[in-house]
C-alpha positions in Angstrom: 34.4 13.4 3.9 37.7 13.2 5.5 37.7 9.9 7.4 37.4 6.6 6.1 35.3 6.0 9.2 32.9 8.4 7.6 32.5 7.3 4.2 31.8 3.7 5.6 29.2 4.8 7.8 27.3 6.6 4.5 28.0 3.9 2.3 26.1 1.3 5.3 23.6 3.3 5.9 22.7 4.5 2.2 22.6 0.7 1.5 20.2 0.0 4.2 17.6 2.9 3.8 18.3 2.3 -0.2 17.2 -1.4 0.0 13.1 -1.0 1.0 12.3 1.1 -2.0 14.4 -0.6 -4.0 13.0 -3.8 -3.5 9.1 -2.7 -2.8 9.6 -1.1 -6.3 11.2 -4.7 -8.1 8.2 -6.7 -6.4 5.6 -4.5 -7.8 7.3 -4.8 -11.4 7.5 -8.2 -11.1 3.6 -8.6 -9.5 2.3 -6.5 -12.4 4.7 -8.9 -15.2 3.1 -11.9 -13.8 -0.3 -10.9 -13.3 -2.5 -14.1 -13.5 0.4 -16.4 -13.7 1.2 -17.1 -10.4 -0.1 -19.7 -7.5 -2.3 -17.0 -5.9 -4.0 -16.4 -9.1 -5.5 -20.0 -9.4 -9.0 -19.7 -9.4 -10.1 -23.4 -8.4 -8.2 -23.4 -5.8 -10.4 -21.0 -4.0 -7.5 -18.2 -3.1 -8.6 -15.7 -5.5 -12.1 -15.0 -3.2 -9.7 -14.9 0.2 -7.5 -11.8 -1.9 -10.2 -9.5 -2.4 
């Protein structure tokens, strides 16, 4: 890469394609960490039937 103009265009658009599987892959790891922890997971509050 000889340009500056270059580099900055990679380095933008690495960070942009880069960003959905890096964050579909931190909210499954976090999902599967908090399995029946969080709000949706409440069973008398009738959300658990809507989810399945």
């Amino acid at each position: 890469m000889r340009r500056n103009s270059v580099y900055a265009t990679f380095v933008i658009a690495g960070a942009l394609l880069g960003e959905r599987p890096v964050d579909y892959g931190v909210h499954k790891v976090w999902e599967n960490n908090n399995i029946g922890k969080r709000y949706e997971d409440i069973s008398v509050l009738g959300l658990t039937e809507l989810n399945q």
